[in-house]
C-alpha positions in Angstrom: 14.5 7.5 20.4 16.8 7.4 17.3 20.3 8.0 18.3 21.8 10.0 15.5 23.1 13.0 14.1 22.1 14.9 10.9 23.8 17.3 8.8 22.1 19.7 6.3 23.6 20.6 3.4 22.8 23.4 0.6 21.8 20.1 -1.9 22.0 16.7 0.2 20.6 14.9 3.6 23.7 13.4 4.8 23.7 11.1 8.1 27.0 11.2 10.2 28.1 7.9 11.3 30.9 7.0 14.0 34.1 8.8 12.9 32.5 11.9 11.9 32.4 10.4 8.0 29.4 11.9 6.1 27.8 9.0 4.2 24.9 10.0 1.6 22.1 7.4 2.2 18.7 6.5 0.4 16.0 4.1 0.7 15.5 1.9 -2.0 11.8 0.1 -0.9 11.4 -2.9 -2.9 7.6 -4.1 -3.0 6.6 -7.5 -3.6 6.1 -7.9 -7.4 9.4 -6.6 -7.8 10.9 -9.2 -5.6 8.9 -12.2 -6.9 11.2 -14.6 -7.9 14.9 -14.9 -8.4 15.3 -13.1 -11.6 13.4 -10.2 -10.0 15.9 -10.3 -7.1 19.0 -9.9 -9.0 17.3 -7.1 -10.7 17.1 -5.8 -7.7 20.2 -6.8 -7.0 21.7 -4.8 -10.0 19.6 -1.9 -8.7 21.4 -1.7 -5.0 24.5 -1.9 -7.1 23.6 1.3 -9.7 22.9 3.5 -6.8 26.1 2.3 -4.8 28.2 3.0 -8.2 26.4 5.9 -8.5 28.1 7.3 -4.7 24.9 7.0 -2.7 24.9 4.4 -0.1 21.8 2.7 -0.2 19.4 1.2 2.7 17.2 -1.1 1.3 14.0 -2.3 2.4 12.0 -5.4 1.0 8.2 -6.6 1.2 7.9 -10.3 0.8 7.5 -12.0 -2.7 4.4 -10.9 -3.7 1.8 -13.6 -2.7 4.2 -14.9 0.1 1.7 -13.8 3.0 -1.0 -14.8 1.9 0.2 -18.2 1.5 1.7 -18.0 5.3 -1.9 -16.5 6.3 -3.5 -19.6 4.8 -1.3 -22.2 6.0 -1.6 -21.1 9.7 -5.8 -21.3 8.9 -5.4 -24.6 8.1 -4.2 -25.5 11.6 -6.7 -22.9 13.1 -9.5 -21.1 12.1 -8.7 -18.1 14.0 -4.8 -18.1 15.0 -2.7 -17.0 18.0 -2.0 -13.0 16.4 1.6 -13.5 18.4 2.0 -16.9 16.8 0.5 -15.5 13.6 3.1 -12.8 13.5 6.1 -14.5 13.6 4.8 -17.0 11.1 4.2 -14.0 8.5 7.4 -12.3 9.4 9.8 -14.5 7.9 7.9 -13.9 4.6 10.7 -10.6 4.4 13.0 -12.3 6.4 13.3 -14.8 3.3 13.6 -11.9 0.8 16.2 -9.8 2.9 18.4 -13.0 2.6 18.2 -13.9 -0.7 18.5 -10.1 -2.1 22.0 -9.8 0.8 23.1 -13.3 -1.0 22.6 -11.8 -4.2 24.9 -8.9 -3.5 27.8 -10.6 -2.0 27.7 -12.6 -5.3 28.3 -9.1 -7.1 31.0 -8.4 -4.2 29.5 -6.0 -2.4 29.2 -6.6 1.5 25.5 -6.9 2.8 24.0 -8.0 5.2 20.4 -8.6 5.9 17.9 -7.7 9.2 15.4 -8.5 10.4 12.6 -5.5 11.5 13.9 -5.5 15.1 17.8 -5.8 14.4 17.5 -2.9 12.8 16.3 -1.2 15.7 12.1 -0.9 15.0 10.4 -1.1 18.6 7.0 -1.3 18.3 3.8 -1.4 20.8 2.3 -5.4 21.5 -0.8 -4.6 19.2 -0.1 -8.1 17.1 -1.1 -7.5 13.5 -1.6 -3.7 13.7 1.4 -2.7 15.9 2.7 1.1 15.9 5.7 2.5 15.8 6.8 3.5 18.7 11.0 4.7 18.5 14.0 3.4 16.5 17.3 2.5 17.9 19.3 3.7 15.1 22.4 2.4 16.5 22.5 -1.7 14.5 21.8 0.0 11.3 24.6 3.0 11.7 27.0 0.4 12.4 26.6 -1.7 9.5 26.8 2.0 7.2 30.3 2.8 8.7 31.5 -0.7 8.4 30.1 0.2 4.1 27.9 -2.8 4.3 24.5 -2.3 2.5 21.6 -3.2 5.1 18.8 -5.0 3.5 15.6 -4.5 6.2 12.7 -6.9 6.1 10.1 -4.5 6.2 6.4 -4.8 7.6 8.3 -6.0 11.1 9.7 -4.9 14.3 9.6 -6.6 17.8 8.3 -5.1 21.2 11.0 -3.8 23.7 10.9 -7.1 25.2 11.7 -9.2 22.1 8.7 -10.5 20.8 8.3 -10.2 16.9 5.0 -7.8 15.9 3.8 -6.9 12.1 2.6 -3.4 11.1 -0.8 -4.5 9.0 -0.7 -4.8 5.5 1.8 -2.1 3.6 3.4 -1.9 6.7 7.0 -2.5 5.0 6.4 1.0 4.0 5.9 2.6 7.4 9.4 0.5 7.7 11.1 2.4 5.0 10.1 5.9 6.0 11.1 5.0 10.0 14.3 4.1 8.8 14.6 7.1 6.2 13.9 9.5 9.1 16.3 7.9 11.5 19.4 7.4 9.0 18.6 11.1 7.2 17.7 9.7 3.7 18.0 12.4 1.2 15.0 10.4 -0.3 12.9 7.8 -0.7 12.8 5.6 -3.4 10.0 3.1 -4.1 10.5 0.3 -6.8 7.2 -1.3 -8.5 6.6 -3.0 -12.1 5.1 0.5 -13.4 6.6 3.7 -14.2 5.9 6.1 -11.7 1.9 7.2 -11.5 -0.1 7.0 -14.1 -3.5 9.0 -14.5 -5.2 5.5 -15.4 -3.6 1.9 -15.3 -2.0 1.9 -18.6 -2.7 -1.6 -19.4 -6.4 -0.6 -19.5 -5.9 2.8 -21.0 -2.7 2.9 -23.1 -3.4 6.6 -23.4 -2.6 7.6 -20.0 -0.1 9.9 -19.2 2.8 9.7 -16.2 2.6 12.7 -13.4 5.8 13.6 -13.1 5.0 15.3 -9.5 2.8 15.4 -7.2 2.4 16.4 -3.1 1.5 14.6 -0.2 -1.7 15.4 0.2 -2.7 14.0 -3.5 -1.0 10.2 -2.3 -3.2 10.6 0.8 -6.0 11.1 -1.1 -5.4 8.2 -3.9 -4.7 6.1 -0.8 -7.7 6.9 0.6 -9.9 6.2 -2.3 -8.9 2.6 -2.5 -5.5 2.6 -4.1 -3.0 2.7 -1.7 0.5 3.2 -3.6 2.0 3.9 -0.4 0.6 3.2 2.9 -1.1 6.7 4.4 0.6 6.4 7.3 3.8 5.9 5.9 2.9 9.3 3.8 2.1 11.0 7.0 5.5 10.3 8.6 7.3 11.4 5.5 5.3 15.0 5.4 6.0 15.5 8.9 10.0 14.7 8.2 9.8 16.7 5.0 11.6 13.5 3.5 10.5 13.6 -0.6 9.5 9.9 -2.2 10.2 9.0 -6.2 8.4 6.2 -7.2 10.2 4.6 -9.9 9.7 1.9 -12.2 12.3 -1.2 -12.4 14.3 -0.3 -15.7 17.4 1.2 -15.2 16.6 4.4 -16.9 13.0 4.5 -15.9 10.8 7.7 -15.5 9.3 8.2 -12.2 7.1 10.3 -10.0 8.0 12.3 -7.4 6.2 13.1 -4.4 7.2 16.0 -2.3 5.1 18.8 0.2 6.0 21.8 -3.0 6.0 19.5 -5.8 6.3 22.6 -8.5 3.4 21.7 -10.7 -0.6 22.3 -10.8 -2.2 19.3 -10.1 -5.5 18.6 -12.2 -9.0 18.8 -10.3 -8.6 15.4 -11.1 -5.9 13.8 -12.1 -6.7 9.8 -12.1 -9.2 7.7 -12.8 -9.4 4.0 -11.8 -10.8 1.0 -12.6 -11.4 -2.2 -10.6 -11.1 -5.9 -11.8 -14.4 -7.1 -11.8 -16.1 -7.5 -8.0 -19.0 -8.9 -6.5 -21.3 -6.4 -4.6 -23.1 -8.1 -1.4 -25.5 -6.0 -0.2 -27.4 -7.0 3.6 -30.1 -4.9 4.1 -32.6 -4.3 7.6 -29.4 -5.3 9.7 -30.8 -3.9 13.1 -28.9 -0.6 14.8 -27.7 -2.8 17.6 -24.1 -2.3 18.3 -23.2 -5.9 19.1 -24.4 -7.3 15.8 -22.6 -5.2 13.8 -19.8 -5.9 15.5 -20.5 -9.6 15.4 -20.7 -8.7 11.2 -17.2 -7.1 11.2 -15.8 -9.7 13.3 -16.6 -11.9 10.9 -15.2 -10.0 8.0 -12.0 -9.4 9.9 -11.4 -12.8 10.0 -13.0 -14.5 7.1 -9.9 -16.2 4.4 -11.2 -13.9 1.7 -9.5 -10.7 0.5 -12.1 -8.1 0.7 -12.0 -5.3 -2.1 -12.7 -1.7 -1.2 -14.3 -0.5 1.8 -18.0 -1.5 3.8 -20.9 1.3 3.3 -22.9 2.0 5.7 -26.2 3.3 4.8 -29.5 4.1 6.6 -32.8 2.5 5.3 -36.5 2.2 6.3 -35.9 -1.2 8.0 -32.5 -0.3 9.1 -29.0 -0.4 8.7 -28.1 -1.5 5.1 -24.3 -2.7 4.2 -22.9 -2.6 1.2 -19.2 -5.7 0.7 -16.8 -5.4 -2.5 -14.7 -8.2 -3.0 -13.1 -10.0 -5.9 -16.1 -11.5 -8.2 -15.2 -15.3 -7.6 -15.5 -14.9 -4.0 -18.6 -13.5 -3.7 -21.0 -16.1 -3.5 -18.4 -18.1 -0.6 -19.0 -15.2 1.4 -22.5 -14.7 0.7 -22.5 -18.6 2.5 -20.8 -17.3 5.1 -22.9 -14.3 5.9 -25.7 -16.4 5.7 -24.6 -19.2 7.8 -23.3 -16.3 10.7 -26.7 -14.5 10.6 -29.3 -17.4 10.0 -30.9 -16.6 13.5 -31.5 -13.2 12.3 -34.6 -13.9 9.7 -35.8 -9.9 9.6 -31.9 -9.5 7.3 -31.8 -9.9 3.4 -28.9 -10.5 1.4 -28.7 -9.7 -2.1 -25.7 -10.6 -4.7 -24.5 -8.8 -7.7 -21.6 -10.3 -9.4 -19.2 -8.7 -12.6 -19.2 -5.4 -11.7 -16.8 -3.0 -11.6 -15.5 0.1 -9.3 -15.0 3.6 -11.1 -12.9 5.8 -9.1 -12.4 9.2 -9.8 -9.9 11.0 -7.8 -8.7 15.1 -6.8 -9.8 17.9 -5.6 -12.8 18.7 -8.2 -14.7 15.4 -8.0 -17.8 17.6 -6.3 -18.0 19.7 -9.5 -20.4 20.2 -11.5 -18.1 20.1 -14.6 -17.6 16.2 -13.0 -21.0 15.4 -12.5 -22.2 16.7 -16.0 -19.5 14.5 -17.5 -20.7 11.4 -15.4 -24.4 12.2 -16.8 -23.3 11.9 -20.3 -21.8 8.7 -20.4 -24.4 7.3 -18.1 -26.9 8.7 -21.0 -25.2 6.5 -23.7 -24.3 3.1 -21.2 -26.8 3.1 -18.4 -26.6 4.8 -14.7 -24.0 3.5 -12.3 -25.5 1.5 -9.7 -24.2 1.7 -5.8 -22.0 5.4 -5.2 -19.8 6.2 -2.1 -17.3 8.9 -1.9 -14.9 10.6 0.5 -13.7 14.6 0.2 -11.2 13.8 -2.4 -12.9 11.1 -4.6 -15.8 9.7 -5.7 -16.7 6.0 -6.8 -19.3 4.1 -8.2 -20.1 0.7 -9.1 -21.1 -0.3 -13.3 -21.3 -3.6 -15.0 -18.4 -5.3 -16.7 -19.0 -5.3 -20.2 -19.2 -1.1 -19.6 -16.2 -0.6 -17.7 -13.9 0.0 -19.8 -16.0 2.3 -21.6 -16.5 4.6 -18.4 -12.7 4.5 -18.1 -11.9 6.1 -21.2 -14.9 8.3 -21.4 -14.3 9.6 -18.1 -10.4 10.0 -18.8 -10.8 12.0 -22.2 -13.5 14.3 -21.0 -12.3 15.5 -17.7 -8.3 14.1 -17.7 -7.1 13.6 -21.5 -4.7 15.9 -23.1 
């Protein structure tokens, strides 16, 4: 377990390192748009440095450069179509490991002493599930050292290593899950995560201008946007922080930014619902009379676990005459590869159809009230002016639906104004 003490004062977490000094820490997670490139690093430099100035000693934690793993992912396909996960681990690992470095070189340029880690320096010990490894405890003890010596630590997230050595990754937003371990462990008075936008929006302003920053909201809400396709921070991560009681800001990159804070009490009355997305465009597969035998579908999801494309949203599962029917969202240009590859896995099976829609779009609304009836009457009315949405899903918190790409945009800003807009 985490060797360390905490101290609770009347304003501040404080973590006491060797010597009995108190030293005020924070996380500042940096994803991987905000770290792609050099200028981008010594932004991020110049961030680290703000918050030191500002007499809080900062942890930092990085993703890699956005793009980074994917690249890795690809390159190791290339050898092999389905890698060793150990091997494939270690190869995607040193996509933080490269951004730790350069952001630690970038601060000892400004004359601050850093120094960089990798996942299991700083004490993350995980289980041996490659690719989805858990948590399992935290060795505190690397990482205290370096605070008492005033060094900045800079973590490569997404990482850690089993107890006997062997380098595991958490899945994808797993550099997250990082950031919160080590904000528990080391008593962060918060958690600060740095992105490209300001805070959370109630739409993505670049599609909706007129969208409007929350300035607070609780766990439960982040769950629920993570959950609906959107993942701003991993669920797990989110989890861990509610059970530590440890409060998250997400902040944008400018130095005087506004942000969002995320906390169990977060003060204000959240909407019924409070944002509405919309998805780049997407290709819809949908395989119908796909037998109720276990082993196919799992031959099905096999494939889709392994297959080079990025899938976009979940798999529905329906029930149909002639059986089980599947519905795939990916990104629009990848459709039809996949479609090949479906059909190629499953030609013995000639009772399955596959069907392809491409240029569509995802609607997601998202809160407490998307079962209203206020909700569904305002989803009737614009579907009375541009047509009914096609395929729905929806979980207790938010509800989706798929509409052609020439109206998306439309159903964004209806949607906003009638049941969000100020």
């Amino acid at each position: 377990m985490a060797r360390f003490m905490v101290s609770v004062t009347s304003v501040f977490w404080t973590a006491i390192v060797p010597g009995g000094r108190q030293v005020r820490v924070r996380i500042l997670k940096f994803g991987g748009t905000s770290l792609a490139g050099i200028d981008r690093i010594e932004s991020a430099a110049d961030r680290v440095l703000e918050t030191l100035q500002a007499g809080v000693h900062p942890l930092v934690v990085v993703a890699a450069m956005a793009g980074v793993t994917d690249q890795l992912l690809a390159l190791g396909r290339q050898l092999h179509h389905d890698p060793p996960a150990e091997e494939l681990d270690r190869l995607l690992a040193t996509g933080e490991m490269q951004t730790a470095s350069l952001l630690a070189i970038a601060l000892r340029h400004r004359g601050v002493s850093a120094r960089s880690f990798s996942g299991s320096e700083a004490g993350l010990l995980t289980d041996g599930n490659f690719g989805r490894a858990r948590l399992r405890h935290l060795n505190s003890s690397p990482v205290t050292a370096a605070l008492a010596a005033s060094e900045i630590p800079v973590v490569a997230g997404f990482q850690g290593a089993t107890d006997d050595g062997r380098v595991t990754t958490l899945g994808r937003g797993g550099s997250d899950l990082s950031a919160v371990a080590l904000g528990v462990a080391h008593a962060a008075d918060r958690i600060v995560m740095l992105r490209n936008v300001e805070g959370v929006r109630s739409a993505d302003p670049r599609m909706l201008p007129l969208s409007y920053r929350l300035e607070r909201l609780d766990y439960q809400s982040m769950i629920d946007l993570a959950h609906a396709g959107a993942p701003l921070i991993h669920p797990q991560a989110l989890e861990m922080a509610r059970a530590h009681q440890i409060a998250f800001e997400l902040r944008g990159m400018g130095s005087h930014s506004d942000s969002t804070r995320v906390a169990a009490d977060c003060g204000a009355a959240i909407p019924p619902v409070w944002m509405v997305m919309l998805s780049n465009p997407v290709s819809v597969i949908s395989i119908d009379s796909l037998p109720h035998d276990v082993p196919m579908i799992a031959r099905v999801m096999r494939l889709l676990d392994r297959t080079d494309l990025k899938l976009d949203g979940a798999v529905q599962k329906t029930d149909s005459r002639s059986g089980l029917a599947m519905n795939i969202m990916l990104p629009d240009l990848e459709g039809p590869v996949l479609l090949e590859q479906l059909q190629d896995y499953l030609r013995e099976e000639r009772q399955i159809s596959f069907q392809l829609e491409r240029r569509q779009r995802r609607v997601t609304l998202v809160g407490r009230g998307v079962t209203s009836r206020r909700v569904q009457l305002a989803i009737d009315a614009v579907a009375q002016r541009l047509g009914p949405p096609m395929v729905s899903f929806s979980g207790p918190r938010h509800r989706a639906f798929m509409v052609g790409d020439r109206e998306g945009r439309d159903w964004l800003a209806s949607l906003h104004q009638e049941l969000i807009g100020r």
